[in-house]
C-alpha positions as CSV (number, residue, x, y, z in Angstrom):
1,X,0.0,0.0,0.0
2,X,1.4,3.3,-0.8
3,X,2.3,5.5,1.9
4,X,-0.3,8.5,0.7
5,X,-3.1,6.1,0.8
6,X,-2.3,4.6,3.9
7,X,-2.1,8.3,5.5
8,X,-5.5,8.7,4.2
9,X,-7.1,5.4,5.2
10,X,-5.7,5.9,8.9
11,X,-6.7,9.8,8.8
12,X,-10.5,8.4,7.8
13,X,-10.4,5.9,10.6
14,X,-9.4,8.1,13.3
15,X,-12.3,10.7,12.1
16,X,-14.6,7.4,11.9
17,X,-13.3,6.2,15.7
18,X,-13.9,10.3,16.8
19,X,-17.2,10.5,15.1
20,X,-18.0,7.2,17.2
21,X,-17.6,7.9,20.3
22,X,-19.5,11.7,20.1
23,X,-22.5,9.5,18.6
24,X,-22.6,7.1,21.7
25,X,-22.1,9.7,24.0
26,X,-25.1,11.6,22.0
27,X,-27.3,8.2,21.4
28,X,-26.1,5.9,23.6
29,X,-29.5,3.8,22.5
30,X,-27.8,3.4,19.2
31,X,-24.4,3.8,19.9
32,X,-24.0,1.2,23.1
33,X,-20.5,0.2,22.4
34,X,-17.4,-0.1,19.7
35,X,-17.7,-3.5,19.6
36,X,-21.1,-3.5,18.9
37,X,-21.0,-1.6,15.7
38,X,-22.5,-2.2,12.9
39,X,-24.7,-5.2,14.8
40,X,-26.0,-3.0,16.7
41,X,-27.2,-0.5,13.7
42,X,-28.2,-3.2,11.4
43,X,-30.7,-5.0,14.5
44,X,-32.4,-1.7,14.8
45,X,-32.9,-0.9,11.4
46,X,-33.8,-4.5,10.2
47,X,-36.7,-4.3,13.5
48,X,-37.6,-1.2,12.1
49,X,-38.2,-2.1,9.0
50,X,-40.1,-5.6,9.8
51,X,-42.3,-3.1,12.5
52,X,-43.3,-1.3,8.9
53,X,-45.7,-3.4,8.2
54,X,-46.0,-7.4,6.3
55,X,-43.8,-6.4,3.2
56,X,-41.1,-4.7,5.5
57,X,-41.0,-7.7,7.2
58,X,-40.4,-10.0,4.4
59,X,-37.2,-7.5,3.1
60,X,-36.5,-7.3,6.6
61,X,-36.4,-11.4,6.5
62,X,-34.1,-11.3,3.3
63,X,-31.7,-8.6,4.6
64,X,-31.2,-10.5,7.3
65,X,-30.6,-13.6,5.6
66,X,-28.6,-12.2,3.5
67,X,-26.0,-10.9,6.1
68,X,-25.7,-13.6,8.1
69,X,-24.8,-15.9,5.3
70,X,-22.3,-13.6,3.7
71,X,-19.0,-15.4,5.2
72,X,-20.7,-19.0,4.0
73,X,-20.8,-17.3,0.3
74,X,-16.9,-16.3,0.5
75,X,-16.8,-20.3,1.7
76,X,-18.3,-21.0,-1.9
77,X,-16.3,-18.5,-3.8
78,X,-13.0,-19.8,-2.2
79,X,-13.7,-23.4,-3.0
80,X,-14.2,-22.1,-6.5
81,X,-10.8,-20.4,-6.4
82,X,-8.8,-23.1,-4.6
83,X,-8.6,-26.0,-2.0
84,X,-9.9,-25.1,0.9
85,X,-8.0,-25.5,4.6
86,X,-9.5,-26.4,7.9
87,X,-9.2,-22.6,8.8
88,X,-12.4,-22.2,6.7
89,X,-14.5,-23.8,8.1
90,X,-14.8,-20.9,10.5
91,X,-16.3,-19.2,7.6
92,X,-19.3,-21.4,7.8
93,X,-19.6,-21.2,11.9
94,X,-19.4,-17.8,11.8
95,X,-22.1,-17.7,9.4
96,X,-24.3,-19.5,12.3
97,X,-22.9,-16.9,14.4
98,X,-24.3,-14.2,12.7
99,X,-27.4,-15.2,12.6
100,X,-27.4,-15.7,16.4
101,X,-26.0,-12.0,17.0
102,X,-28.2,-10.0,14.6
103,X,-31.3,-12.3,16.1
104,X,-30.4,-10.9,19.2
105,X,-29.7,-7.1,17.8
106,X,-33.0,-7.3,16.7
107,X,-34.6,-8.5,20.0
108,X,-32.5,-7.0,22.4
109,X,-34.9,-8.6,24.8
110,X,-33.6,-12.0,24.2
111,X,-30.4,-10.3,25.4
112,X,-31.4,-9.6,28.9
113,X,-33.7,-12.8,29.3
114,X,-30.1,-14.5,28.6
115,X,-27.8,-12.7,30.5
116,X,-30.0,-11.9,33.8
117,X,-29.5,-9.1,35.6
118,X,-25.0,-10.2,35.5
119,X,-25.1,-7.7,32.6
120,X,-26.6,-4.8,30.7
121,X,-27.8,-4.9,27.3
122,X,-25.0,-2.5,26.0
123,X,-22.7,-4.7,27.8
124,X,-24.3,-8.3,26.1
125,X,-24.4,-6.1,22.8
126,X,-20.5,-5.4,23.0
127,X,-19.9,-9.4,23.7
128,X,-21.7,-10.3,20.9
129,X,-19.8,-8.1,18.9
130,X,-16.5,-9.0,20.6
131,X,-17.6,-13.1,19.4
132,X,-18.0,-12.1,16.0
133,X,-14.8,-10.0,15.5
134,X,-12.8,-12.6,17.6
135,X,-14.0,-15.2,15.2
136,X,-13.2,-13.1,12.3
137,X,-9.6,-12.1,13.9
138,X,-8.5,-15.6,14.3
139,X,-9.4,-16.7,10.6
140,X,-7.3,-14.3,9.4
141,X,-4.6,-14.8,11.6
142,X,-4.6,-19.1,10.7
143,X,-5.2,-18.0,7.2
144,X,-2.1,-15.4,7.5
145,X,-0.3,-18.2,9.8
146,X,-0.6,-20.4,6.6
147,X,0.7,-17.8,3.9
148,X,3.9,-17.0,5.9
149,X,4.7,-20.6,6.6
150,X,4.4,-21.3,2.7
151,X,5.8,-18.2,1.1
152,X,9.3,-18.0,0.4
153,X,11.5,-14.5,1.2
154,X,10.1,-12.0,-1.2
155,X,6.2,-12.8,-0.4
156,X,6.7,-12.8,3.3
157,X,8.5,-8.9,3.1
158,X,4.6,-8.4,1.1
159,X,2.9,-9.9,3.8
160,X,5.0,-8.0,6.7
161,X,4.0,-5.2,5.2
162,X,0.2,-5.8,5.2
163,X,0.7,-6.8,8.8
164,X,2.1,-3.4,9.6
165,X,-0.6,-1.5,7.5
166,X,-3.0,-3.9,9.9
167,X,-1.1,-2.4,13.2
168,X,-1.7,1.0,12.3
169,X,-5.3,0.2,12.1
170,X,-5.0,-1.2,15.6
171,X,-3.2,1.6,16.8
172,X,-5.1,4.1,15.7
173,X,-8.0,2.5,16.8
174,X,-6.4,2.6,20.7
175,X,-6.1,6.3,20.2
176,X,-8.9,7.7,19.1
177,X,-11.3,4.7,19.5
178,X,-11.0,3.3,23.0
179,X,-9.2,6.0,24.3
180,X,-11.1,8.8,23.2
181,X,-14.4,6.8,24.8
182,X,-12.4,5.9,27.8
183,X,-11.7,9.9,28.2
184,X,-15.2,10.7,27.6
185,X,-16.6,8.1,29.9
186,X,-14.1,9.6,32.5
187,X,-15.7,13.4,32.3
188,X,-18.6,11.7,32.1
189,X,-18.2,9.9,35.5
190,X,-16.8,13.0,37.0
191,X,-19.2,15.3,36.0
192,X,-22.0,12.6,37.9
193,X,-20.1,12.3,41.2
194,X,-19.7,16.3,40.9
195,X,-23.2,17.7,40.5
196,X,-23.0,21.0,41.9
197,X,-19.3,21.8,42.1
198,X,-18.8,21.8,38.6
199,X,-16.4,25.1,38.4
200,X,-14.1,23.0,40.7
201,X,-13.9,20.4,37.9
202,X,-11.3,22.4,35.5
203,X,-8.0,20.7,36.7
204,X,-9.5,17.8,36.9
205,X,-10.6,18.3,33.4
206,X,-6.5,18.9,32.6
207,X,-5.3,15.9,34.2
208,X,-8.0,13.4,32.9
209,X,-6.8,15.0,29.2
210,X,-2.7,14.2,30.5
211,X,-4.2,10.8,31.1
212,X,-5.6,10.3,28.0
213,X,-2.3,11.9,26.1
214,X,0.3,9.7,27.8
215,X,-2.0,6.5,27.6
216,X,-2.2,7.1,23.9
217,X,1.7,8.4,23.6
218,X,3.2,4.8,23.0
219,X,0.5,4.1,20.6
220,X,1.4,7.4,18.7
221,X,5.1,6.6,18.9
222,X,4.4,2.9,17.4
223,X,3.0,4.8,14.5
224,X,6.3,6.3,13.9
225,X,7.7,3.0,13.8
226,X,5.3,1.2,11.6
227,X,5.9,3.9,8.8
228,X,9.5,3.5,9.5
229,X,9.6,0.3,9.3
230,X,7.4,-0.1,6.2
231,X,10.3,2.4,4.8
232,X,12.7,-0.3,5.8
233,X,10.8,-3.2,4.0
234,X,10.6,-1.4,0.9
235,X,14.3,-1.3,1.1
236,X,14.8,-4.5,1.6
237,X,12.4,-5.3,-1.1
238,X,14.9,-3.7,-3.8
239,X,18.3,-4.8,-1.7
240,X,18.2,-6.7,1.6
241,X,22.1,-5.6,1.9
242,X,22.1,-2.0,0.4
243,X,23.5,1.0,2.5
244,X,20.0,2.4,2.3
245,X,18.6,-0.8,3.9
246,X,21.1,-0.4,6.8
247,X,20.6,3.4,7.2
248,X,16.3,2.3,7.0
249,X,17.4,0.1,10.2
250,X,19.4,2.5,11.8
251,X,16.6,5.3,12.2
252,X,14.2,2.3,13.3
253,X,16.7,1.0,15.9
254,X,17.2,4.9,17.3
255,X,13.6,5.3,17.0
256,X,12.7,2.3,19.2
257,X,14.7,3.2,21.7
258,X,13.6,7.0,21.5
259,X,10.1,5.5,22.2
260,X,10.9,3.3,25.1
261,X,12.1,6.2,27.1
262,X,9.4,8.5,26.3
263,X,6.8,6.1,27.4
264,X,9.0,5.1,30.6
265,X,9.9,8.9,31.5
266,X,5.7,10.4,30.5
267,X,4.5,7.9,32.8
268,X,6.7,9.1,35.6
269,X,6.3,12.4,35.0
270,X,2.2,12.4,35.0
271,X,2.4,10.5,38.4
272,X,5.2,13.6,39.6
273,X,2.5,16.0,38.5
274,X,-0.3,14.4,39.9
275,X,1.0,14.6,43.4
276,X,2.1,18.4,43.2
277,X,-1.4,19.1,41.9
278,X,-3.3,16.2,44.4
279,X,-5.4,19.2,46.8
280,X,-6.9,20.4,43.3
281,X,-8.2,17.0,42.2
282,X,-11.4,15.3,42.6
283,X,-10.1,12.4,41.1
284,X,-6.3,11.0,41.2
285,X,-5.5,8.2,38.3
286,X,-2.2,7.4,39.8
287,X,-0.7,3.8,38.5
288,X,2.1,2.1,36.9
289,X,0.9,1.8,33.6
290,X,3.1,-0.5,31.0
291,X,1.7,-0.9,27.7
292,X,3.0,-4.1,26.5
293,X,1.5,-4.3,23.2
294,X,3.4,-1.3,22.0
295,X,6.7,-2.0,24.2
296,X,6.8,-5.2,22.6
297,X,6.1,-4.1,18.9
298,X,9.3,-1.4,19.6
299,X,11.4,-4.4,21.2
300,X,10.6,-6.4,17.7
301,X,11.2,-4.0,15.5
302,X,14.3,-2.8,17.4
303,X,15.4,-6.6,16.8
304,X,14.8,-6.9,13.7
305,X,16.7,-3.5,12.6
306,X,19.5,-5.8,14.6
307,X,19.2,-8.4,12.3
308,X,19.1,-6.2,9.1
309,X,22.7,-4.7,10.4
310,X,24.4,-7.8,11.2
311,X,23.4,-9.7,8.2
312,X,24.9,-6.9,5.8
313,X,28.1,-6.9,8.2
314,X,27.9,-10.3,7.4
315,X,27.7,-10.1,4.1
316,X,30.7,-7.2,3.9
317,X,32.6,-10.0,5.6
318,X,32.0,-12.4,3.4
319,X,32.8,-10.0,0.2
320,X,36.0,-9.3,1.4
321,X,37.2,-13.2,1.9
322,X,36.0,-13.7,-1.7
């Protein structure tokens, strides 16, 4: 994927995630959760239309149908294209799935005769959400698993790549998805505990918006890596051993480590700050916070930037015997 229209997929996504969270905030009725979406919109339009009358309920019938067996129809177009691989067969379950879920977006009643008073509805809604997407996630990730383990050097730099683009989806998602709706369920919360004494709530405002800023910080930071490192696998693309490969891996490497500290030190510093400002705050989010996911992602990248320079010393070895 090109660089520009990556930029401009991620920059639609974040406005997507942004627009999102305002909406549940706004119509929490139609907007319960992330997870939820676009279930949760399709139940209430599909019940709205079968409320329309006997013809609205037919289409309403067919729509329905219709959606819930779309994963079995990529089944049949994929055993038209090639063999297929146990992995598929979560095509088909997830087609039972669907039906399942959208039965349930459609009667959310059914949803709190199941799950009692343990949970909400917007709660069940975001599990049956979380079911499908998990059962989507892991096909792709046996399907992926299966590429890589069969694909010789040239395809697998291709498929790193598209495994990049895929953690810049993620990552933007943890910024301005769930931590965007984590900050606004925070205000939220404080502005309910509050009522009354809401011109004392303005540092409190500040810090919860530090929160948010530091949580999302590593996540940024990772996105300076994945571009960096999709820079670096273009390079290696046209010469695993060329100088610009190395110098690719060198800004990575410096990078990486420019994000661990950052991370480390922001977190320390929010906690300093927190305590010299404690007697103006009506709510104090002091932890230890490590974000593996991200700390990890650096530590990989920062190997394999390792890997990249030793091979071409290697190599310059090597050159010089011969």
């Amino acid at each position: 994927m090109k660089r520009k229209i990556l930029i401009g997929f991620l920059c639609a996504e974040a406005i997507a995630c942004i627009a999102f969270c305002f909406l549940r905030a706004s119509f929490s009725g139609v907007f319960s959760a992330v997870m939820a979406f676009p279930f949760e919109q399709i139940g209430l339009g599909l019940r709205r239309i079968s409320l329309s009358g006997g013809i609205g309920n037919i289409f309403a019938i067919i729509i329905y149908a219709a959606v819930s067996l779309l994963p079995a129809a990529a089944l049949l177009f994929l055993r038209k294209r090639r063999a297929l691989h146990a992995e598929d067969t979560l095509l088909a379950l997830l087609s039972a799935v669907l039906f399942a879920v959208l039965y349930a977006m459609i009667n959310p009643g059914v949803i709190a005769s199941l799950s009692g008073s343990a949970v909400g509805v917007p709660v069940g809604k975001a599990i049956l959400g979380t079911m499908v997407y998990s059962m989507l996630c892991g096909y792709f990730v046996l399907r992926i698993l299966r590429l890589f383990v069969n694909s010789e050097a040239a395809r697998l730099l291709r498929y790193m790549s598209v495994m990049l683009c895929l953690l810049g989806v993620l990552f933007i998602y943890e910024i301005f998805g769930a931590g965007i709706g984590s900050l606004l369920d925070s205000i939220a919360a404080l502005r309910a505990g509050n009522t009354g004494g809401e011109h004392l709530l303005g540092t409190s405002y500040i810090f919860l918006a530090l929160r948010f800023a530091v949580d999302a910080l590593p996540y940024t930071l990772s996105m300076l890596i994945v571009f960096a490192a999709l820079r670096l696998l273009g390079e290696m693309q046209s010469d695993r051993y060329s100088a610009e490969t190395v110098a690719a891996a060198g800004r990575i490497s410096r990078l990486c480590a420019l994000a661990l500290v950052i991370t480390t030190v922001s977190n320390i510093a929010f906690n300093l700050l927190q305590l010299v400002f404690v007697k103006s705050l009506l709510i104090v989010n002091s932890s230890v916070q490590i974000p593996l996911f991200p700390i990890a992602f650096a530590l990989a990248a920062l190997l394999l930037t390792r890997l990249v320079t030793e091979n071409k010393r290697l190599k310059d070895d090597n050159d010089m015997f011969i």
